[in-house]
N, C-alpha and C positions, 0 to 999 in steps of 0.2 A: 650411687644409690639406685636400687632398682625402685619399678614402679609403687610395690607395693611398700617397702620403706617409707616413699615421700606420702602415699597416702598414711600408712598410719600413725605418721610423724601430723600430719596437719588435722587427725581425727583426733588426737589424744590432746589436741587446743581448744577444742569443740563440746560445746557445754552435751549433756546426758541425753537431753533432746533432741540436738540435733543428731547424734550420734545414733536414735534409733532411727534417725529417719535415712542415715545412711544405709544402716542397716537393712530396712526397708528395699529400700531401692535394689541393695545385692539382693535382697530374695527376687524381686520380682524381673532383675535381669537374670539372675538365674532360670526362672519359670519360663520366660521370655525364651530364652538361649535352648530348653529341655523342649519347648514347643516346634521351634526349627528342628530340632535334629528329628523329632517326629515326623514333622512333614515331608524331609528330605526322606528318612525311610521308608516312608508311604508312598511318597513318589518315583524310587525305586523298586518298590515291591510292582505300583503297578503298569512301573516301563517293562518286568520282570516278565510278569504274567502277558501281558501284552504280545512281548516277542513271544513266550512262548507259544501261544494259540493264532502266531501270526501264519495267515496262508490255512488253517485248518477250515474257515468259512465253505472253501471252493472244493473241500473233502467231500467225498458221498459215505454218506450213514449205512452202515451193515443193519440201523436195526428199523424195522416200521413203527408208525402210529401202532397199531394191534400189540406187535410184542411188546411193546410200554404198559400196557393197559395191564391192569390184576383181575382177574375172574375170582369170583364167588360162586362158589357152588355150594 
């Protein structure tokens, strides 16, 4: 019997209430579970960018303060 057998073999003993509170609980280890894999993406995104721009600090800038600046005439 796999896992999810013996649970829904022991849910279907379980009066309506308790059954949504099962339920409950899948949604919010669901949300739970979809919150990690964010974090983990986000914290490859920013080991990602990290390497990228690693070593670029000690770069010299082709451009000045002035050529930044926009003029109005």
């Amino acid at each position: 019997m796999t896992t999810a057998q013996a649970i829904l073999e022991r849910l279907k003993s379980l009066p309506d209430s308790a059954q949504q509170e099962v339920l409950d609980f899948i949604k919010f280890l669901e949300s739970r579970r979809a919150g990690l894999v964010q974090e983990e993406e986000d914290a490859w995104s920013g080991f990602s960018l990290a390497s990228a721009m690693r070593g670029m600090e000690n770069e010299e800038t082709a451009y000045t303060l002035s050529d930044l600046k926009e003029s109005f005439s």
